[in-house]
N, C-alpha and C positions, 0 to 999 in steps of 0.2 A: 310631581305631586301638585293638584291641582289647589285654590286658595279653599274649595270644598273641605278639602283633608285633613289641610294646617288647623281650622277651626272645629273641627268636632271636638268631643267632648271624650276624654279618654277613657278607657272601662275599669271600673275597679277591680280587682282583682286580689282574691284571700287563697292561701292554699293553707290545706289541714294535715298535715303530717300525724305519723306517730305511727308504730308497729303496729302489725297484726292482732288482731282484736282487740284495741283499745279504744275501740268507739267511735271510728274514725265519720263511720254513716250514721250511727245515731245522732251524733253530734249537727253532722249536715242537717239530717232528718228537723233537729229540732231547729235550728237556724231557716230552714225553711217554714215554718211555724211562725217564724219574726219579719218574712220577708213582707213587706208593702206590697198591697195587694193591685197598686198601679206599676210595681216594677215587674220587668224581665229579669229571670234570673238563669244563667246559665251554668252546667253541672259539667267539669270535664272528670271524671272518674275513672283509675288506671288499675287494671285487676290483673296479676300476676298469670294466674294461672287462663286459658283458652274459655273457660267458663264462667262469665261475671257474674256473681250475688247482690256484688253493692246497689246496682243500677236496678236490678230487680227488687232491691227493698225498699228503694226511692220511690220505685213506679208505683208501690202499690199505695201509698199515698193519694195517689189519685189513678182516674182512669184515662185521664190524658193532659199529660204531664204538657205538653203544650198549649191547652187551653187555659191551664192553670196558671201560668207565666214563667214554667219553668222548664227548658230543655234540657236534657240530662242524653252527654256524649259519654261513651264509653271504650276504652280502647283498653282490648284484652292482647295476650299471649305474651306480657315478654313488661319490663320496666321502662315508664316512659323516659326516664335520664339515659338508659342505653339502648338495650335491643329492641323497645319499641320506643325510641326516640323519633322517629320521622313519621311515622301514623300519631303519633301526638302533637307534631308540629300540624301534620294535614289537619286533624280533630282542631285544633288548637286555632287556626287562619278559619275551617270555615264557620267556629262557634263566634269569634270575631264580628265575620262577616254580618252576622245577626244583628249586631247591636246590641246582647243585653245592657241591664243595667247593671250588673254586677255577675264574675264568673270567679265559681268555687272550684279551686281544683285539689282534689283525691285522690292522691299519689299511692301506690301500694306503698307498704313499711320497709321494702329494701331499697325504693330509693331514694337518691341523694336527688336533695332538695338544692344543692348546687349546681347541677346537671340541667330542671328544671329551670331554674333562675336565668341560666344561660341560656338557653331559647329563648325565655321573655325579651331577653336584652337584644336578639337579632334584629337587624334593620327589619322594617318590614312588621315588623311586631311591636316593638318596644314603643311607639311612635300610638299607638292604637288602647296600649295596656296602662292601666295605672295599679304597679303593686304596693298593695298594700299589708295589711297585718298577715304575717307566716306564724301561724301558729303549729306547736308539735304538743299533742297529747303525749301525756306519759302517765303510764300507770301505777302509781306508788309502792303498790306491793311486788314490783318488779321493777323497781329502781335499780339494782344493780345490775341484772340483767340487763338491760337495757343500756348501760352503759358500758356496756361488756363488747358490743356490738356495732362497728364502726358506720354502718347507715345512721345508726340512732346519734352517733354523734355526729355526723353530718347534717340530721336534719335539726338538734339542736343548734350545733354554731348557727345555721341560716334562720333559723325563728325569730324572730319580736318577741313572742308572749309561749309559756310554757303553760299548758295548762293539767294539772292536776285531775286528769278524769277515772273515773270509776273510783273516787275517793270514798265513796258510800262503804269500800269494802275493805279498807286500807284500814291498819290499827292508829291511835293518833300517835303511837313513834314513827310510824313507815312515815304517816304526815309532816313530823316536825325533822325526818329527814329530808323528804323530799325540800321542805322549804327553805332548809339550811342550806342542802346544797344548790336549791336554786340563787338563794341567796348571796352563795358568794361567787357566781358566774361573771367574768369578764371577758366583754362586754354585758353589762346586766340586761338582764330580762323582764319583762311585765310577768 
């Protein structure tokens, strides 16, 4: 590793968790809306099924998503914690390679954000990466649900900050449960 390497500047890095339809691309959607218009920002997005939506709903935000300072990678057919674990490492080094200034990653809802995490940690990566805030959407009126469901508790323990999304639709008990039980979470939460 050349004295080039030692000194760069390491890439931030947020991943957004949370189940299936809990707002996982709106969310991006709007966080792109926030982005500084002198940064790069890179998108790695992980869609279960052979046919990705999310990255199409990103794209249409603009008509070239790279002229706009945002490249959005996508790797379908399979979880990138497991069976698409190594197309997400390949996604993962050559979105790197770029330099953004910041890269979002958009796990589908069954994986374990632990799986994740472990990649970042590989030589070779780790050294490149700066993580930072894991966030996991949860949607209040499916709080139990959700915790019914052992991803969902895997991508809570690995979170920083729980965020309370589609709250708009939630009654304020499903609210004052959700925040109770985030509340008494140990390790606490944002």
């Amino acid at each position: 590793m050349g004295s080039k390497q030692k000194h760069r500047k390491r890439i931030p890095v947020n991943i957004i968790g949370g189940s299936l339809g809990v707002g996982k691309t709106t969310t991006i959607n709007h966080l792109l809306t926030q982005r500084p218009s002198d940064e790069k920002w890179a998108i790695l997005v992980n869609e279960y099924g052979l046919v990705g939506l999310d990255a199409a709903l990103m794209h249409k935000k603009s008509d070239s998503a790279e002229q706009n300072g945002v490249v959005i990678k996508e790797v379908a057919g399979g979880c990138i914690c497991c069976s698409a674990g190594f197309m997400f490492k390949v996604s993962l080094v050559l979105l790197l390679q770029r330099r953004p200034d910041r890269l979002l990653i958009e796990p589908t809802g069954l994986a374990a954000l632990s799986g994740i995490l472990d990649t970042l940690e590989q030589t070779g990566i780790r050294e490149s990466v700066d993580i930072q805030s894991i966030i996991c959407l949860i949607d209040p009126t499916r709080l139990i649900e959700s915790l019914n469901k052992e991803e969902m508790l895997d991508q809570i323990e690995a979170a920083d900050i729980l965020l309370a999304n589609r709250s708009d639709l939630a009654s304020e008990d499903q609210l004052k449960s959700f925040e109770g039980w985030a509340k008494d979470l140990f390790p606490k939460k944002k």
